[in-house]
FIMILUM-215486 format. One line per 2 residues: number of its first residue (from 1); for each residue y, z, x of C-alpha. Coordinates in Angstrom, 3 decimals, padded with zeros to 6 digits. Example, Ala and Ser with C-alpha at 12.3 -4.5 7.8 and 13.67 -1.06 7.14 Angstrom:
1 = -004.500:007.800:012.300 | -001.060:007.140:013.670
This chain:
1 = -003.249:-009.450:-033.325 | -005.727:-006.923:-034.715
3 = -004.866:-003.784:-035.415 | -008.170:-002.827:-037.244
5 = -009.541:-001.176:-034.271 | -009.804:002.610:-034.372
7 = -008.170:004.772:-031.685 | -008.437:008.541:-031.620
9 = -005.189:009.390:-029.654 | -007.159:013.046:-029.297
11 = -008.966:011.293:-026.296 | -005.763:010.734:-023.899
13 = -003.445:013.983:-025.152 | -004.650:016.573:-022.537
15 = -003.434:014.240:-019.584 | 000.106:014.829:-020.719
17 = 001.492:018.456:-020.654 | 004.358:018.396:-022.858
19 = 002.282:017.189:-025.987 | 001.052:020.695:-025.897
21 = 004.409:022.421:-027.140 | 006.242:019.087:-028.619
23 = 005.966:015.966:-030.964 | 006.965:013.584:-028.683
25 = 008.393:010.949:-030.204 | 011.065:009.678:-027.664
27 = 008.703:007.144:-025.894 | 011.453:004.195:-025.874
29 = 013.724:006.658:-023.204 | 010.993:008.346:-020.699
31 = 007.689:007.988:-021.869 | 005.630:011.332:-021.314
33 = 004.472:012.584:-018.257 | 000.827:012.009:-016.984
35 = -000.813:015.549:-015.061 | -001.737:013.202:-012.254
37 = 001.315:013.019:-010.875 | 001.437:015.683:-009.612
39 = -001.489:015.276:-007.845 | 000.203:011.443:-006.093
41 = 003.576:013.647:-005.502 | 001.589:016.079:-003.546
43 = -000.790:013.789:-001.679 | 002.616:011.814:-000.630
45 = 003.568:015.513:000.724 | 000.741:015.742:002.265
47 = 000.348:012.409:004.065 | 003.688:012.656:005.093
49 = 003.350:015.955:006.978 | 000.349:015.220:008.417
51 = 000.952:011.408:009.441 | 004.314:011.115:009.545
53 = 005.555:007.917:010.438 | 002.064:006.365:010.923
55 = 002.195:006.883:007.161 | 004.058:003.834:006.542
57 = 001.478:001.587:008.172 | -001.812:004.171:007.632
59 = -001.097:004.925:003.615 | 000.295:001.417:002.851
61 = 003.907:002.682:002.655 | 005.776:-000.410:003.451
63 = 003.622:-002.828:001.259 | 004.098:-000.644:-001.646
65 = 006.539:-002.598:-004.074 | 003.904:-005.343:-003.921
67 = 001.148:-003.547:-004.036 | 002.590:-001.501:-007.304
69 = 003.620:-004.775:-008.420 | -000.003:-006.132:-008.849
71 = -000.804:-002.895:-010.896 | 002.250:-003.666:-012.884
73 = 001.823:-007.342:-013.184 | -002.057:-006.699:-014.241
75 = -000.306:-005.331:-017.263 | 001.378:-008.866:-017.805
77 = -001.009:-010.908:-016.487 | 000.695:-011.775:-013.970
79 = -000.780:-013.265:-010.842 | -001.321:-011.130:-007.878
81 = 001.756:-011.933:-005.429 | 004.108:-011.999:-008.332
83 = 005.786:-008.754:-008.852 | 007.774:-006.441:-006.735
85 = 009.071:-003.422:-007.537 | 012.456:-001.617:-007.304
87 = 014.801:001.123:-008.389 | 015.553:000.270:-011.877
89 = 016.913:-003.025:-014.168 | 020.717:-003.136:-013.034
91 = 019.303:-003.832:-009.248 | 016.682:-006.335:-010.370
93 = 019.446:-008.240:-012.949 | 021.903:-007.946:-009.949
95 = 019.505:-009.396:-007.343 | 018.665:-012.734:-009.586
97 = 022.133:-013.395:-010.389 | 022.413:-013.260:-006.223
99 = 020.738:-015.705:-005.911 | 022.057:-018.395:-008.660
101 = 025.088:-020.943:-007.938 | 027.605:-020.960:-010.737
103 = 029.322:-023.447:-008.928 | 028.931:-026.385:-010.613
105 = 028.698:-027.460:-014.273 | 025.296:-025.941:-015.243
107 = 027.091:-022.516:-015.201 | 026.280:-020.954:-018.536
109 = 024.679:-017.836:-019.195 | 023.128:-017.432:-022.653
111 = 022.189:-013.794:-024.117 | 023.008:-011.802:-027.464
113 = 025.124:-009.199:-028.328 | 022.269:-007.000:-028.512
115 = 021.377:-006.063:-025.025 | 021.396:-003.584:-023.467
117 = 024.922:-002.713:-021.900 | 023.381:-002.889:-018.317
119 = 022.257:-006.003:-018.429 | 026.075:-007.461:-019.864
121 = 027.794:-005.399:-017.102 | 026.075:-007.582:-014.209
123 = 025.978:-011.123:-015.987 | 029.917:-010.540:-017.063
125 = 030.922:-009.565:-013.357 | 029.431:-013.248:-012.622
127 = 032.534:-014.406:-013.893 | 034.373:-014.227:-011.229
129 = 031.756:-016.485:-009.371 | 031.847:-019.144:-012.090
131 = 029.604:-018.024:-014.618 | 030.168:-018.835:-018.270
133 = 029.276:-016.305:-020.511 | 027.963:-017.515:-024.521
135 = 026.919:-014.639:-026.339 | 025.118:-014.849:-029.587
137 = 026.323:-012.684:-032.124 | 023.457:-010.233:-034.469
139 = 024.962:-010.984:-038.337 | 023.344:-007.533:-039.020
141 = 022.828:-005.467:-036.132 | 019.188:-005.651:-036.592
143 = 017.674:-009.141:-035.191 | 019.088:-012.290:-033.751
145 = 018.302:-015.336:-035.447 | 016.339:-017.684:-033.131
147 = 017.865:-020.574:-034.239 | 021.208:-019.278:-032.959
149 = 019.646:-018.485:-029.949 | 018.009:-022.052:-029.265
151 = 021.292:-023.693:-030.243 | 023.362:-021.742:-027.830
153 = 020.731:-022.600:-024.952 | 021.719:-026.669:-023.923
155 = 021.635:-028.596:-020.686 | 024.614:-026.706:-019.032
157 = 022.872:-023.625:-019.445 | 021.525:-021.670:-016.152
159 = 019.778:-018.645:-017.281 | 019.195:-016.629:-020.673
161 = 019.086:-013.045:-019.619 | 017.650:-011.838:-023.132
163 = 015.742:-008.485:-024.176 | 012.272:-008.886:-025.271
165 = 012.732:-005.938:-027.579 | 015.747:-004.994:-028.583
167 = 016.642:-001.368:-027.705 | 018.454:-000.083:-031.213
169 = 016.668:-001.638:-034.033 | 013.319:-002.677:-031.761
171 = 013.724:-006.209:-033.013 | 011.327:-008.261:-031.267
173 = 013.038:-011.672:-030.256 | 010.652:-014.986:-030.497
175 = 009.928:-015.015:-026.831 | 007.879:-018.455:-027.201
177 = 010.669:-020.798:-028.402 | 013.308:-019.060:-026.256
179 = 011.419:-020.165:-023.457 | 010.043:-023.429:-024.969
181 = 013.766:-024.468:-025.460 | 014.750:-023.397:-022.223
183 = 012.104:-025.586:-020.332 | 013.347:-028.520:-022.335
185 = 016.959:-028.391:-021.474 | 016.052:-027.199:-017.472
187 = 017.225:-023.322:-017.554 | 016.214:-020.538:-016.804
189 = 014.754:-017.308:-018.827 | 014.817:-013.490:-017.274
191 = 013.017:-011.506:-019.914 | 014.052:-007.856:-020.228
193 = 010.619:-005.901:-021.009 | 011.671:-002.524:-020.578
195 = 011.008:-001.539:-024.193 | 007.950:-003.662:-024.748
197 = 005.673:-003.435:-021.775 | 003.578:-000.475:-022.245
199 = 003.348:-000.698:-026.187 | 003.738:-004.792:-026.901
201 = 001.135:-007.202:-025.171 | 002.936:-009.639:-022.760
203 = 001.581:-012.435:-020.952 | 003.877:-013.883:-018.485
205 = 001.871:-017.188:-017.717 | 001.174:-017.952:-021.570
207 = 004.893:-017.995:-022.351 | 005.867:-019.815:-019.140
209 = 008.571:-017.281:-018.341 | 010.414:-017.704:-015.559
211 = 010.991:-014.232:-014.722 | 010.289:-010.327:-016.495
213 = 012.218:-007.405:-015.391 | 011.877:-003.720:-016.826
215 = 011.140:-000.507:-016.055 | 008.639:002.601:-015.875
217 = 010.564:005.064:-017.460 | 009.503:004.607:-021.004
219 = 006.347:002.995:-022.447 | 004.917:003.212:-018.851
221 = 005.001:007.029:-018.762 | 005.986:006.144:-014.937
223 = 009.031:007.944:-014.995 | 012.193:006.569:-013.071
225 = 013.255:004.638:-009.710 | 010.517:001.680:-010.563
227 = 011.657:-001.107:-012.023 | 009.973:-004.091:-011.684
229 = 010.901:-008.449:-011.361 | 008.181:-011.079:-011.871
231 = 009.088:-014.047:-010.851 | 006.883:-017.034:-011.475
233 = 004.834:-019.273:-008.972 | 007.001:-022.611:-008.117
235 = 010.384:-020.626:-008.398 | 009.438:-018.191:-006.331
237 = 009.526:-020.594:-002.780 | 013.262:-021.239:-003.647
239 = 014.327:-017.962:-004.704 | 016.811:-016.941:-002.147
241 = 019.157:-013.725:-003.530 | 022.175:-012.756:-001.555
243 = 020.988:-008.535:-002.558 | 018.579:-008.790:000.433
245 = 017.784:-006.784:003.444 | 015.240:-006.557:005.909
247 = 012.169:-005.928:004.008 | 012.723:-010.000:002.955
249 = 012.626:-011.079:006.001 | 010.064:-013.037:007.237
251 = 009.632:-011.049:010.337 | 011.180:-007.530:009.631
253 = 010.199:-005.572:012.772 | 011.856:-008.472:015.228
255 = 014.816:-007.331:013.724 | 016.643:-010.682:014.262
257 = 020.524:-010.972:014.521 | 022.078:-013.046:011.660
259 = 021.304:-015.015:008.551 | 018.213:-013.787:006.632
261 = 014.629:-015.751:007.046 | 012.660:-015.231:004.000
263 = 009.326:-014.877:004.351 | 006.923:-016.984:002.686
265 = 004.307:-015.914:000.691 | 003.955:-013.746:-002.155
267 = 006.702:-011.441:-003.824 | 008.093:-010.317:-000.223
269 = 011.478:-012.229:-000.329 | 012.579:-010.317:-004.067
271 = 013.018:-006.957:-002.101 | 015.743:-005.966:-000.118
273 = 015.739:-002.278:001.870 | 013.370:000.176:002.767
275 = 010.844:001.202:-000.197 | 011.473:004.415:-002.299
277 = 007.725:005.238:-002.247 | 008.112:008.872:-004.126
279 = 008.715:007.402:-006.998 | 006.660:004.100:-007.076
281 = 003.010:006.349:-006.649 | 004.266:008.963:-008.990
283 = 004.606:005.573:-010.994 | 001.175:004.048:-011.095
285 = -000.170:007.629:-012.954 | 001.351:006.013:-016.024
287 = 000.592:002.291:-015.189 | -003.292:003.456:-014.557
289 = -003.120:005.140:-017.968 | -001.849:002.216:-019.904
291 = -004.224:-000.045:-018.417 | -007.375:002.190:-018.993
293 = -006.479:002.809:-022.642 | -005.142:-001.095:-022.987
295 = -001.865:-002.696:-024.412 | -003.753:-004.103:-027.103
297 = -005.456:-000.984:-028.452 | -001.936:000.995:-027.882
299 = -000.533:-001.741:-030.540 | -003.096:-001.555:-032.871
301 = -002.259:002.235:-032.635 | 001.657:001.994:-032.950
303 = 001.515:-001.070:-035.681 | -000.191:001.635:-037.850
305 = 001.875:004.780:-037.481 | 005.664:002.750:-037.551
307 = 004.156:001.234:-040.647 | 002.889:004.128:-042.425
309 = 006.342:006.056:-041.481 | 008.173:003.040:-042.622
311 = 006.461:003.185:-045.996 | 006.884:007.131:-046.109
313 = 010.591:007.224:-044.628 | 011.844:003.882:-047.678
315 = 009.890:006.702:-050.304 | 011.928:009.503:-049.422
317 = 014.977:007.115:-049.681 | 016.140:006.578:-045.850
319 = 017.742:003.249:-044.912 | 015.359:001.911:-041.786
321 = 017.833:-000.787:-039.356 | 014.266:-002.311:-037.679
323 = 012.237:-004.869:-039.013 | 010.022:-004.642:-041.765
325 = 007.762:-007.032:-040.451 | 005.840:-005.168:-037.628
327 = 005.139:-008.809:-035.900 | 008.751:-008.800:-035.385
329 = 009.486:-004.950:-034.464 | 008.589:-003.408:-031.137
331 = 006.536:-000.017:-030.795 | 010.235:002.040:-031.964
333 = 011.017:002.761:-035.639 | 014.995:003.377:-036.413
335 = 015.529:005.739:-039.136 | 019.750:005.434:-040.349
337 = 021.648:008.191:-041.338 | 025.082:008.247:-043.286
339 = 026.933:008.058:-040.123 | 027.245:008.328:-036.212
341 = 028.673:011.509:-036.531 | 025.727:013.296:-037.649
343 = 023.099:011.696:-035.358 | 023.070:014.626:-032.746
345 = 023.120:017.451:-034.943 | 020.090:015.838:-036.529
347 = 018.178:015.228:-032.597 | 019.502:018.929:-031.970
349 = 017.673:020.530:-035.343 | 014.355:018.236:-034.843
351 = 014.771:019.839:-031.153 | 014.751:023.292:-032.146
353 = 011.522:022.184:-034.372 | 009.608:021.263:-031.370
355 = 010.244:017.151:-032.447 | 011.603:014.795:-029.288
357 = 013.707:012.267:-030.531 | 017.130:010.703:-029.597
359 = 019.793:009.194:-031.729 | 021.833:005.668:-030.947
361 = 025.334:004.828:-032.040 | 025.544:001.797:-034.914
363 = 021.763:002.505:-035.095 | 020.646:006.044:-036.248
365 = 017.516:007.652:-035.158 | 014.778:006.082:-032.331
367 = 011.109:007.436:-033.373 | 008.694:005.752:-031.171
369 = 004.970:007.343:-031.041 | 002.491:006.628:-028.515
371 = -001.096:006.035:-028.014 | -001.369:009.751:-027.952
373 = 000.335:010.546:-031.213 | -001.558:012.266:-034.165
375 = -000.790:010.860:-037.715 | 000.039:013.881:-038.884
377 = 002.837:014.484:-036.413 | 004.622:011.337:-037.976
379 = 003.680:013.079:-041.201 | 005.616:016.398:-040.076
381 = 009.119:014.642:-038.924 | 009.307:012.493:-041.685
383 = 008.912:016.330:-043.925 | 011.830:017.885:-041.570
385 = 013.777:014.695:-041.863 | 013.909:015.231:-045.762
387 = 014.914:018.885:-045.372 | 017.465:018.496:-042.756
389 = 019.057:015.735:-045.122 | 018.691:018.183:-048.230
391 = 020.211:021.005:-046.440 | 022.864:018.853:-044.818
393 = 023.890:017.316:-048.138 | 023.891:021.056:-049.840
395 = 026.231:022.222:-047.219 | 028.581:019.253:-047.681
397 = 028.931:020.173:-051.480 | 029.586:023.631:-050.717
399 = 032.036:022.713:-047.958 | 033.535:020.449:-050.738
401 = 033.581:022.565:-053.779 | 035.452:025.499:-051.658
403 = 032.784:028.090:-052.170 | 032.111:031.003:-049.492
């Protein structure tokens, strides 16, 4: 990857409103908003009080997960057909362990202990339906060594549920050989992209992924209640999830008594109820974005401000939990602090100093810039990190020492 290529972040900052009164710097949580959606939030008004339920058919209501999906999978290169959309990562993890058998002796579900809590809540409830859970331990809280990973993955393994990009230190996990490894042994790989799509180029059908799940809520700038599942071509035809409803079916407005008839064709049988189409066209004013200013050119961008910070954070003398090697870090930079304890008075005083950032337990503080942050607002929180350190280190020795 090149990151040679110039970008002038200037270009793209007057489509987001907030970047005119804050550094934003809390892309890995809710990426900022775009002006346009307003503009799809009131046309959806609009069509809806003038249409009303001729909307559904006339504005392309109903085939809206799919259609959303394309725009999302064009991010992935993913083939059109391939992607539907839903209301965030717990319901997408939830509706592919549906439709798995733990039943017999290829039961075992591989993943570290560096997900994100979401995704462990759904795979451990498996349990009860047979699932065996082997989770790979982080020695350092930072990465996951691959090796561990492939070892853990053998022929009684089912699926590995794994995070592309690991949300506290923005670790990047070896994607390649996870999958490689995976395809040798006969299991399965979901890839969590929530914190990489948007910043960190994916492409679905050069890894051979079985499936990608994430979100729009953060490097999307999509905002919430559009998650996403790509599933792959070959797996799809026998994907059958339990989650399911009537928007599956292979004849939904029949409205057939009993068991459920997929239909065939495209990414159709992955959804379940009626579409929440508010949010999935507010969505697509941040996937429209991303694609016009392209993934690569937004990590050419990020490679270069994370690793000038990085360099300017280890010279003031902060600790920094990510990866030093930007090949293996994601588009976040995690600046540590002495302890949890002070992590939210720190957000709270870069708050009040116009500076959006958020602070993670066992991790310290999340900076993640975007393709529309200035150099020189990297410049300015790494300054008011060094004072708010100073003064919170002066006040701990007068706190000690007993005076005023």
């Amino acid at each position: 990857m090149s990151t040679n290529n110039f970008h002038d972040p200037n270009l793209w900052r007057d489509r987001f409103p907030i970047l005119e009164n804050f550094i934003y710097l809390v892309n890995h949580s809710l990426g900022a908003m775009p002006r346009t959606v307003h503009d799809k939030l009131q046309d959806y008004a609009r069509r809806w009080g003038e249409l009303g339920v001729r909307a559904w058919e006339d504005e392309g209501w109903w085939e809206s997960p799919l259609t959303v999906g394309d725009l999302v999978g064009s991010l992935m290169n993913a083939p059109p057909g391939t992607v539907a959309m839903h209301q965030n990562v717990s319901v997408v993890e939830s509706i592919v362990a549906s439709a798995l058998d733990f039943s017999g002796e290829r039961n075992k579900v591989v993943y570290s202990d560096q997900n994100f809590p979401t995704v462990m809540y759904v795979w451990e409830g498996m349990r009860r339906h047979g699932a065996r859970i082997h989770t790979v331990a982080s020695p350092d809280g930072i990465g996951v060594p691959t090796e561990a990973m492939l070892e853990a993955i053998d022929e009684r393994t089912l699926i590995v549920p794994i995070s592309h990009v690991l949300f506290r230190s923005s670790y990047c996990q070896d994607v390649a050989a996870i999958c490689k490894r995976a395809r040798e042994v006969g299991a399965l790989v979901l890839l969590d992209a929530y914190q990489s799509l948007g910043t960190v180029p994916i492409d679905v059908q050069a890894l051979g992924v079985d499936m990608v799940c994430g979100g729009s809520v953060k490097w999307l700038c999509g905002g919430s209640g559009a998650a996403y599942l790509y599933v792959r071509s070959g797996l799809m035809e026998k994907f059958e999830p339990l989650i399911t409803g009537w928007a599956a079916h292979a004849d939904p407005f029949a409205f057939e008594m009993g068991a459920q008839r997929y239909r065939v064709g495209g990414a159709w049988r992955l959804l379940n109820g009626s579409p929440a189409v508010p949010a999935l066209l507010a969505a697509t004013a941040g996937h429209e974005i991303i694609k016009e200013v392209g993934i690569d050119t937004i990590r050419g961008h990020s490679v270069r401000l994370t690793e000038n910070l990085r360099e300017n954070m280890l010279e003031r003398g902060f600790r920094l939990p990510s990866p030093s090697d930007p090949a293996r870090r994601g588009g976040t930079l995690t600046i540590g602090l002495s302890d949890d304890e002070v992590g939210p008075a720190f957000v709270e005083a870069l708050s009040k100093r116009r500076i959006l950032v958020d602070h993670r337990p066992g991790a310290g503080i999340r900076v993640s810039p975007h393709f529309y942050t200035r150099a020189e607002e990297m410049e300015e929180f790494a300054e008011v990190m060094s004072e708010l350190r100073e003064k919170r280190t002066w006040e701990s020795h007068v706190d000690t020492v007993g005076a005023y």
